[in-house]
C-alpha positions in Angstrom: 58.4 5.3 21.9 56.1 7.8 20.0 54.6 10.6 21.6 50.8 11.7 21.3 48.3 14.7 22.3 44.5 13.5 22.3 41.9 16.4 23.2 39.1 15.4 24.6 35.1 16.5 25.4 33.0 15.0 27.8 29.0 14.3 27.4 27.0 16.6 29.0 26.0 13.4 31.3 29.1 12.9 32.3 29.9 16.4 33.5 26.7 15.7 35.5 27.8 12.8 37.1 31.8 14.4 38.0 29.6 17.8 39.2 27.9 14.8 41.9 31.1 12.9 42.8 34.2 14.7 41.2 37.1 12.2 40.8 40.5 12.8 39.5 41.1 11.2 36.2 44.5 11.0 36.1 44.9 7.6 37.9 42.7 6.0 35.1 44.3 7.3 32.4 47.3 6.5 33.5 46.0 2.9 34.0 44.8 2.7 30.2 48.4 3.7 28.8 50.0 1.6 31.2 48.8 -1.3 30.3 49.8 -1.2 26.8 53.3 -0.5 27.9 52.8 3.5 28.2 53.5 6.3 30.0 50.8 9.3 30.7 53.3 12.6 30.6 49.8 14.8 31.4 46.5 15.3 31.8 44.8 19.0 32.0 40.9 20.3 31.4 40.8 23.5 29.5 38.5 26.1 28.2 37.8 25.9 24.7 36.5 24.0 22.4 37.8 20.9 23.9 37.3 20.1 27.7 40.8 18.0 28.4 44.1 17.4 27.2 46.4 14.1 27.7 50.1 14.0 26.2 51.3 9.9 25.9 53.6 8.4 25.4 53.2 4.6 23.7 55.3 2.1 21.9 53.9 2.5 18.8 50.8 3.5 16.6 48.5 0.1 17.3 49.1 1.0 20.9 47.7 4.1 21.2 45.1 3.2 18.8 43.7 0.7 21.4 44.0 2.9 24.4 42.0 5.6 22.0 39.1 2.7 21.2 38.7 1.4 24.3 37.9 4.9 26.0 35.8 6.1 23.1 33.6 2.9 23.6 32.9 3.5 27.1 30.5 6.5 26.1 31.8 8.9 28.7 33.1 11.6 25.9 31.7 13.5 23.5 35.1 14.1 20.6 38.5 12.4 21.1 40.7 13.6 19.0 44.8 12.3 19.2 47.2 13.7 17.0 51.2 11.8 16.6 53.5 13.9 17.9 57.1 14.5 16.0 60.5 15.5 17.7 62.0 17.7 16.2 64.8 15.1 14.8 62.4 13.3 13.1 61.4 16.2 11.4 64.9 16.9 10.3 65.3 13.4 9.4 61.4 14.0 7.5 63.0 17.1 5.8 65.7 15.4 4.6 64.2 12.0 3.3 61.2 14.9 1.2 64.5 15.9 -0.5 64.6 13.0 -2.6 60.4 12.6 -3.4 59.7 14.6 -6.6 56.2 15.7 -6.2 53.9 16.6 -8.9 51.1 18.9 -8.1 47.8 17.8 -9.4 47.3 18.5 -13.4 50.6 20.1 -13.2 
């Protein structure tokens, strides 16, 4: 299964309504990846530019992409922003593959 790190910003309306009956989020998220055959490995707020931060893991891109749609549609955030995340052996196994692409830079 790929692994993913979404950052995340509430609206100021939903800050409002955690500041009147705070709730751990954890439990949903977890409930979102789970369903599509996922696992949530965290969940943190931060400081910053962006308010939270959730590292998945899902079985593959379409996945993810679902859990990622269906929470942007309910409203509650403000950005969501995932990124695919690459061990480091699929980066060797990247490196090696670039080997054989011969890239042209443009008007080169």
């Amino acid at each position: 299964m790929a692994m993913y790190l979404t950052r995340f910003s509430y609206t100021p309306e939903t800050w409002a309504r955690m500041i009147e009956k705070p709730e751990d989020r954890r439990a949903a998220a977890r409930s979102y990846i789970e369903s599509v055959g996922g696992k949530l490995h965290g969940f943190w707020y931060a400081f910053g530019e962006h308010d939270g931060w959730n590292l998945w893991e899902a079985p593959d891109n379409v996945s993810m992409a679902a859990v990622a749609l269906a929470i942007g549609a309910g409203g509650a955030l403000s950005s969501m922003e995932t990124t695919v995340l690459l061990s480091v052996e699929d980066t060797i196994e990247a490196l090696e593959k670039a080997k054989s692409i011969r890239y042209r830079a443009p008007a080169a």
